[in-house]
C-alpha positions in Angstrom: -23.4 30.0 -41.7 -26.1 27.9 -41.9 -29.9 30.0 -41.4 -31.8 28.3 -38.5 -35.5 27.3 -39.3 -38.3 29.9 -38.7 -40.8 28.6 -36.1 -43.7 28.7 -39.2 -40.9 26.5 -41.2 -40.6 24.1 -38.2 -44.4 23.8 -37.8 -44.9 23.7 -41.5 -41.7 20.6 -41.9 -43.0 19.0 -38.9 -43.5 15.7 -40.3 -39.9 15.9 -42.3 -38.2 17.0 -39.2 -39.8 14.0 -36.8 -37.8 11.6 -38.9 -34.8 10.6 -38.0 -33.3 10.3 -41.6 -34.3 14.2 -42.2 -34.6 16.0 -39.1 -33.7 19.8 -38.7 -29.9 19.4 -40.4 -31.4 17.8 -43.6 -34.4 20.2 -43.5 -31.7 23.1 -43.4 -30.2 21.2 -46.8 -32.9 21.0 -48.2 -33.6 25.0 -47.4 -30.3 25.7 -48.5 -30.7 23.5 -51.8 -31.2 25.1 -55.5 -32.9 22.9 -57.8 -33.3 23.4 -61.3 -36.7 22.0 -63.1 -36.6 21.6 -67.1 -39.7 21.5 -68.1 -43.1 23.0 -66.4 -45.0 20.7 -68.3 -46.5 17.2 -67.1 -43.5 15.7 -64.8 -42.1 19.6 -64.1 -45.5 20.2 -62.4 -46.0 17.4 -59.8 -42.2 17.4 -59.3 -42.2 21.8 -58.4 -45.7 21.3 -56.3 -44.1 18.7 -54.4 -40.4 20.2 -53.6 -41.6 23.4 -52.9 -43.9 21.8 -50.0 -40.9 20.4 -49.0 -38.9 23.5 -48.6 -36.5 23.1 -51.3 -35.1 26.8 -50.9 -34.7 28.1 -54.4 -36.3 26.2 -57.3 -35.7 27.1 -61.2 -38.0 26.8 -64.1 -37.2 26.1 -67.5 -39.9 26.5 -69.9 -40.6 28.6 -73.1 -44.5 27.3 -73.3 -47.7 29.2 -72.4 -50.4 27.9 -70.4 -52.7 25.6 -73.0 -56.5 24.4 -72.4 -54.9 20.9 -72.9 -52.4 20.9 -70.7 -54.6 20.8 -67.7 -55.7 17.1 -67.3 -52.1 16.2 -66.6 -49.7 19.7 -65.6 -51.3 20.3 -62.0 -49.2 23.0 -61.4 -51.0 25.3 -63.8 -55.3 26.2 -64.1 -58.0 27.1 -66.0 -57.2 31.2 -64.8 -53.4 31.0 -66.1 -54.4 29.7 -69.9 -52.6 32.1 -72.5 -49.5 33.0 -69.5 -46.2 31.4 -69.9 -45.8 28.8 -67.7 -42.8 30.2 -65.9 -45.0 32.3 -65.0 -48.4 29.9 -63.9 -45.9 27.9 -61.9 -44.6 30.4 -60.3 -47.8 31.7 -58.8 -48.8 28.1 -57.8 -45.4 27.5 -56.3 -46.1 30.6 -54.2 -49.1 29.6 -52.9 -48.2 26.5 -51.9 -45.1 27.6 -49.9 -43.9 31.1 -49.5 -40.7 30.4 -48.2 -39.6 29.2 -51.7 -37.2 31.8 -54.1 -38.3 30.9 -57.6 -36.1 32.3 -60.6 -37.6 32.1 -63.3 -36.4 31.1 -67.1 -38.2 31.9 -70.2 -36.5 29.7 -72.6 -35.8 26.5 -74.5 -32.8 24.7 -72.9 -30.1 23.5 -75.3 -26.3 23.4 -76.3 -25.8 26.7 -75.8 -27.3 28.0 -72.4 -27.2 24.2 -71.0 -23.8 24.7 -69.4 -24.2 28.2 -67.3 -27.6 27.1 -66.3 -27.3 24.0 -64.6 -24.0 25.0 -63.2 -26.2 27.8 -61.1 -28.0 24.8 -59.4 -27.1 22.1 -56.9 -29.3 19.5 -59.0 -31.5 19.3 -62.2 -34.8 17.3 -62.4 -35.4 16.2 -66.3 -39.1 17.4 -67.6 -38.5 17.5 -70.6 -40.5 15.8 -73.7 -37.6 16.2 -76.4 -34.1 14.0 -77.0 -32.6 17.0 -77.9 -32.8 18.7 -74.7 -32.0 15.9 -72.9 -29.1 14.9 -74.5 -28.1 18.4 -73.3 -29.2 18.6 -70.3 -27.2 15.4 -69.6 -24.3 16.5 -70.9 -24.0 19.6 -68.9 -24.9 17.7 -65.9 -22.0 15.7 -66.3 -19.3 18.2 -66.8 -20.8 20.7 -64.3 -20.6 17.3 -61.8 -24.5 17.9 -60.6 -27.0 15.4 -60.3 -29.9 14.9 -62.8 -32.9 13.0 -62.3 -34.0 12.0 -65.4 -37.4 10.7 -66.5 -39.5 9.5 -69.0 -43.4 8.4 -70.0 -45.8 6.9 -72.6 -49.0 6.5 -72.5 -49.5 4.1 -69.6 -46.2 3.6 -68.8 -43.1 5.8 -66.9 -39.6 5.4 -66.4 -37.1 6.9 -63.6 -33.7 7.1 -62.7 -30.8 9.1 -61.2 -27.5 10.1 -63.2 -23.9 10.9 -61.5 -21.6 9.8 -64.6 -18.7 11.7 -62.9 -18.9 9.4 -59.3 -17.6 5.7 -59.3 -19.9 2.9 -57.5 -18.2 1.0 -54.4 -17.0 -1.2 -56.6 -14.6 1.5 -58.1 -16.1 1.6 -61.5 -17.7 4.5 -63.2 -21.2 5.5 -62.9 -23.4 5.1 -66.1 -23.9 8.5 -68.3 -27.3 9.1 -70.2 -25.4 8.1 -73.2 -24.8 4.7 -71.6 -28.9 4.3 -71.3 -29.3 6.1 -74.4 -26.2 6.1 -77.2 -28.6 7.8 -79.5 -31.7 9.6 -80.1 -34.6 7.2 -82.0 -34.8 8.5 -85.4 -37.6 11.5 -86.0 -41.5 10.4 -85.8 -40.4 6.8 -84.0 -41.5 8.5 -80.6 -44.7 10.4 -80.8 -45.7 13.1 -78.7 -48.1 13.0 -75.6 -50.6 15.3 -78.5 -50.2 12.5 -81.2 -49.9 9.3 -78.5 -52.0 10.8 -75.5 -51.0 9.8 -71.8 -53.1 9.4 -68.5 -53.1 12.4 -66.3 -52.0 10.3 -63.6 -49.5 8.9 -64.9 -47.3 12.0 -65.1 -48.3 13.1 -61.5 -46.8 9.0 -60.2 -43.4 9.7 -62.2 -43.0 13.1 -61.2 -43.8 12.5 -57.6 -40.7 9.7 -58.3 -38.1 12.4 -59.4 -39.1 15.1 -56.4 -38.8 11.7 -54.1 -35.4 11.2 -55.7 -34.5 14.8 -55.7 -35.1 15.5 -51.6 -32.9 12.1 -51.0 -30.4 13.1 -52.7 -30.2 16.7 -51.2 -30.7 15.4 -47.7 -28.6 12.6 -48.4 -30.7 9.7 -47.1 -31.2 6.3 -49.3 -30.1 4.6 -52.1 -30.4 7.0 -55.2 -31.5 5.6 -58.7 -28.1 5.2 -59.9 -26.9 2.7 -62.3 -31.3 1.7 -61.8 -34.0 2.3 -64.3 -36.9 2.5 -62.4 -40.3 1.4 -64.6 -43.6 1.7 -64.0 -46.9 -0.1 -65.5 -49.5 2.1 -65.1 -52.2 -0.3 -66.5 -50.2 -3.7 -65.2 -49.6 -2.1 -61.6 -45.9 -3.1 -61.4 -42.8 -1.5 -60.9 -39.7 -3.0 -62.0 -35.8 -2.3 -61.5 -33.2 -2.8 -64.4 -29.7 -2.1 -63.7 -27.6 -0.7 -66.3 -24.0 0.6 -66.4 -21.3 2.4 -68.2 -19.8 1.2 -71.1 -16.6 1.2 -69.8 -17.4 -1.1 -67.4 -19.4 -3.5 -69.5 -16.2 -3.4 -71.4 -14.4 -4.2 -68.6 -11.9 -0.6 -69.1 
């Protein structure tokens, strides 16, 4: 039985709820939605701030990390009062704040091989904010047995990339859905990708792509729009363009 909205959650959803493509039955979904975030870092923070104002119900964190002094020109979610906590932690108080109508559960750890499977299978979808192949590689992979949506993404310095993964769907063309493995068959060797510490990245940049993956996340739980499947969405911070490449499984390029 589906829990009717408060009359502080209808006031505070009003705008969602006025739309015809939301409304009260997709604000109940998205109340009724759990949501797993890897990664409190720079994507992890604009994405939680921004699904927790939207009433996502129950929200996860994944994150081993404590609160760093150089985290704060990009990771939002955490301040200058929560250096030295774990982030789990940091974001949970800010998540809080923002919306007390949110369950957070927490998880102090490093997603990989091992735990990916029982975690994301807890949660309706995952939302990638990661910085390591490793992790992702995993994090796809238990995604696509568990059948659960993951909205991946990625940035560089200036740059961002976005898209949404359902490997275990076919298109309406009857052919299989891309996998992460289709977009990426393998990890770039060690030390070809630096880190945002040895490349640096604009602050801003991470709160455009994450705001991306919550936008991505709350269409796909209210199911309203055309996901980012089988679509690479890029942005140029410093060129001010977004562009869309299409991409599919191999498979299908294969014609299998």
């Amino acid at each position: 039985m589906t829990e009717a909205l408060s009359e502080p959650e209808l006031e505070r959803y009003a705008r969602h709820v006025v739309l015809p493509e939301i409304g009260g039955a997709g604000q109940q979904r998205l109340k009724r939605a759990r949501v797993l975030v890897v990664g409190a870092g720079g994507l992890g923070a604009p994405a939680l701030a921004y699904l927790a104002a939207a009433g996502v119900g129950t929200l996860g964190i994944v994150d081993d990390d404590t609160v760093a002094l150089s985290n704060l020109q990009r990771q939002i979610i955490h301040d200058t009062g929560h250096i030295g906590r774990p982030k789990v932690e940091s974001a949970t108080a800010a998540i809080l704040r923002i919306n007390p109508h949110v369950t957070v559960e927490t998880h102090a750890l490093r997603l990989d091989t091992d735990n990916a499977g029982a975690l994301v299978a807890a949660y309706d979808i995952v939302v990638d904010g990661t910085d390591n192949f490793a992790a992702r590689y995993a994090m796809a992979d238990a995604c696509a047995a568990a059948r659960r949506p993951l909205v991946a993404a990625a940035i560089g310095r200036f740059d961002g990339s976005v898209t949404v993964l359902k490997p275990y769907e076919r298109d309406a063309q009857g052919r299989p859905n891309p996998s992460f493995r289709d977009l990426f068959p393998e990890a770039p060797p060690p030390g070809l990708v630096p880190s945002c510490a040895e490349a640096g990245v604009v602050g801003a940049l991470v709160g455009v792509v994450g705001s991306l993956q919550a936008m991505e996340t709350i269409k796909l739980i209210a199911g309203i729009g055309e996901p980012l499947v089988g679509r690479l969405l890029m942005y140029d911070g410093l060129g001010a363009r977004f562009e869309t490449v299409r991409y599919a499984a191999r498979s299908a390029r294969e014609g299998r």
